[in-house]
C-alpha positions, 0 to 999 in steps of 0.5 A: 552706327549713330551720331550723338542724339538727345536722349530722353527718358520718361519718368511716370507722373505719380513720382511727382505725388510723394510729398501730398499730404494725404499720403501717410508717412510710410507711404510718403518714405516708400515712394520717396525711397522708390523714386530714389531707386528709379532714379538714381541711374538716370541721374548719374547717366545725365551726369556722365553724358554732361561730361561726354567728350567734346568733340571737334575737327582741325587741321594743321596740314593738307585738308585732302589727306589728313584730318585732326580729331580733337576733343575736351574731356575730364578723363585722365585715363582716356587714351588718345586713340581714334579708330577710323575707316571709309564709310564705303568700306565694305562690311567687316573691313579693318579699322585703323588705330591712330594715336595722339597726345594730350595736354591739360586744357590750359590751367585747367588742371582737371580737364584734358585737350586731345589731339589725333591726326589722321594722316594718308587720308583719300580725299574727297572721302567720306570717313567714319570715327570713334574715339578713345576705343583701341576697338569697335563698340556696340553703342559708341559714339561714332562720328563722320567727316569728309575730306576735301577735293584734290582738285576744285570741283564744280561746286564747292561751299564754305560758311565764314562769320565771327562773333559767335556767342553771347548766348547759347541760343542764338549761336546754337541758330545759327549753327544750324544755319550753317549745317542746312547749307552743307558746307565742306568747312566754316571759316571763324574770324574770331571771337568765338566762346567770349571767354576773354582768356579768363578761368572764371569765363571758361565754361563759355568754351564748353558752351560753344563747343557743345554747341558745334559738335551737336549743331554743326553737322553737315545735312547732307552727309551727317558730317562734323563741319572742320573749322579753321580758327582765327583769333580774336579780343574776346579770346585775350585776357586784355583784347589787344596788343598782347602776346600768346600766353594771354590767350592760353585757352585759345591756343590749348583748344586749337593746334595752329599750323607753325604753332601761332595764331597766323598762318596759310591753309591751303587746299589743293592748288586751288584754294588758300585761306591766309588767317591772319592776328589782328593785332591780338597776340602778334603785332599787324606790323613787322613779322607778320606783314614780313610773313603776309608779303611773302605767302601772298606772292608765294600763291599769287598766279598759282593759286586761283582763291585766296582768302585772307580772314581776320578779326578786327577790320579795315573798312568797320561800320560800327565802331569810329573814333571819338571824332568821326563817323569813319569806322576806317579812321580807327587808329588799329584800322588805320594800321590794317589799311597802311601794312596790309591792305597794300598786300592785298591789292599788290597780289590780287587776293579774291576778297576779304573777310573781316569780323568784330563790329556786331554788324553785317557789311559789303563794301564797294572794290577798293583799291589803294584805299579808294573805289575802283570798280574794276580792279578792286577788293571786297571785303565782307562780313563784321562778324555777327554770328550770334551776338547783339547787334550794333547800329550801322550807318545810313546808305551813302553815309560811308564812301566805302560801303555799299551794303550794311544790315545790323543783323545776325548772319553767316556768309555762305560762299559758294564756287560754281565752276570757279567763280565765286558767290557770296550770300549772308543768311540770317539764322531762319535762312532770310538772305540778306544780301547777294554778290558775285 
């Protein structure tokens, strides 16, 4: 049973020699040809495993009992099977065969997205996998996961970020940041490949998906690390104010519960994650407030954390008008704060995780668009996975900061017998900031 793993091959140094001079040229064409013969499998075996599936896990329903296995390939004739079982099951046990569907990745006619839910999952579980295979195989891929708890355990971690890769190292870093911390699932507030909707940027989704699948796996348990995707502007051909088929790539990659780019993900009766489209490919206003309004109060009393996440912010850093230093009076800002901000102080929602501005920041607890410490809100992040930096403003600069670093980082959340802890990481693991 393995996970995926680099593979290196050794190729003896005198290959290397076949062009000196000294060589007579029947020598030079022997090694020449040689080398060829040598070679030759090993190049087609790179070649095959640059185009290996890439493999990623969603869900659509209840995180305890099911999970969806995604992946990307060019293979026309690959089937939509996943062959799966307990890790715990004992030796020679049955798999089960779960079938899915696939549709073409968007206008790549030549490339393939894959969807398999497995459903009658037991929770806090942990799950072995394979895919495309109706049978075990020696030397095949296998992964793993772990479902989620029924019932809020005592200690529970998530990792939240946005604005993930302007290059592969940097993303790859953090990634692996994310891993060390074991969490049961990442929370992605948009821009996510910087792909921007557009088929000559495409490749930047293989990128970033390469890099979750060989980085994001759990230390602990060797497990794929689920992701619950919001939108962003880099995911849109034109940013803002436009509708789903401008970000066709993003909706191919990901099947969204109600088929849309802002939903609920609930987790037992004790977490919700309320993912919402800041104005990218649905509007702030209308039927998203309408929609908003109503899961709120649906959970509020019920539901002990809920988690609203979404791209562009309320409460920015690093990005004002023309006019002012107060990223907050951003008209697309001023929008937030005026249809949705008063939905999150009606219904007390935990905090706020909020990305785009290239930074990191705290604010103080707002409440009314006002400080109030005992009754209001946090909201944390600007999204600053793996992307250049931007400057921030200077303590006491901004009435609703209270901490703001331009620095790279996740935000690891961590519940200890229900009470939540917030903690941003730089890449190499250097805390930048702390709140409970």
């Amino acid at each position: 049973m393995t996970r995926g793993r680099s593979v290196l091959f050794f190729v003896p140094d005198f290959f290397a020699v076949v062009s000196l001079e000294p060589l007579k040229f029947g020598r030079r064409l022997f090694f020449l040809m040689l080398s060829v013969l040598v070679l030759a499998p090993f190049k087609a075996l790179a070649k095959r495993l640059a185009k290996r599936p890439l493999v990623y896990l969603t869900w659509m329903r209840d995180p305890t009992t099911t999970m969806m296995v995604n992946w990307l390939d060019a293979d026309s004739h690959s089937p939509d099977y996943v062959l799966y079982r307990r890790l715990a099951a004992p030796r020679g046990s049955r798999w089960t065969l779960a079938r899915g569907s696939r549709h073409t990745f968007a206008d790549q006619k030549k490339r393939f997205v894959h969807h398999v839910e497995l459903q009658s999952l037991q929770p806090n579980t942990e799950y072995v996998f394979t895919i495309r295979s109706q049978g075990p195989t020696r030397g095949g891929q296998y992964f793993r996961f772990r479902t989620m708890p029924k019932t809020l355990p005592k200690h529970l971690r998530f990792v939240t970020g946005g604005d993930m890769m302007h290059d592969r190292k940097r993303v790859d870093a953090m990634n692996k940041r994310a891993a060390e911390l074991n969490p049961w699932f990442a929370l992605l507030g948009g821009d996510l490949a910087y792909a921007n909707g557009n088929s000559n940027e495409v490749g930047k989704w293989d990128d970033w998906l390469e890099s979750w699948m060989l980085n994001c796996i759990r230390r602990g348990d060797g497990g794929l690390i689920p992701m619950v995707v919001a939108i962003g502007n880099h995911e849109v051909a034109g940013g803002t104010g436009k509708v789903p088929k401008d970000a066709k790539y993003f909706y191919s990659l990901f099947p969204l519960p109600a088929k849309r780019s802002f939903y609920a993900m609930d987790i037992g009766d004790y977490l919700s994650l309320i993912v919402l489209d800041s104005d990218h490919t649905e509007r702030v206003e209308g039927e998203q407030e309408a929609w908003l309004d109503k899961a709120l109060s649906e959970r509020a009393g019920k539901v002990p954390l809920v988690y609203p996440c979404y791209h562009k912010p309320a409460y920015g850093t690093a990005k004002p008008p023309a006019d002012s230093n107060d990223s907050s009076k951003d008209p697309l800002a001023q929008k937030i704060i005026k249809h949705w901000c008063p939905l999150f102080d009606k219904y007390q929602v935990t905090a706020v995780f909020e990305n785009d501005h290239h930074t990191y920041k705290r604010t103080h607890p707002l409440l009314n668009n006002q400080i109030d410490r005992k009754r209001g809100i946090v909201y944390l992040g600007d999204g600053c996975w793996g992307v250049d930096t931007r400057a921030v403003p200077k303590p006491g600069e901004l009435w609703y900061l209270a901490k703001a670093e331009s620095k790279r980082h996740l935000i690891s959340v961590t519940i200890r017998d229900g009470k939540p802890e917030y903690v941003a990481y730089e890449a190499d693991g250097k805390v930048i900031d702390q709140h409970s």
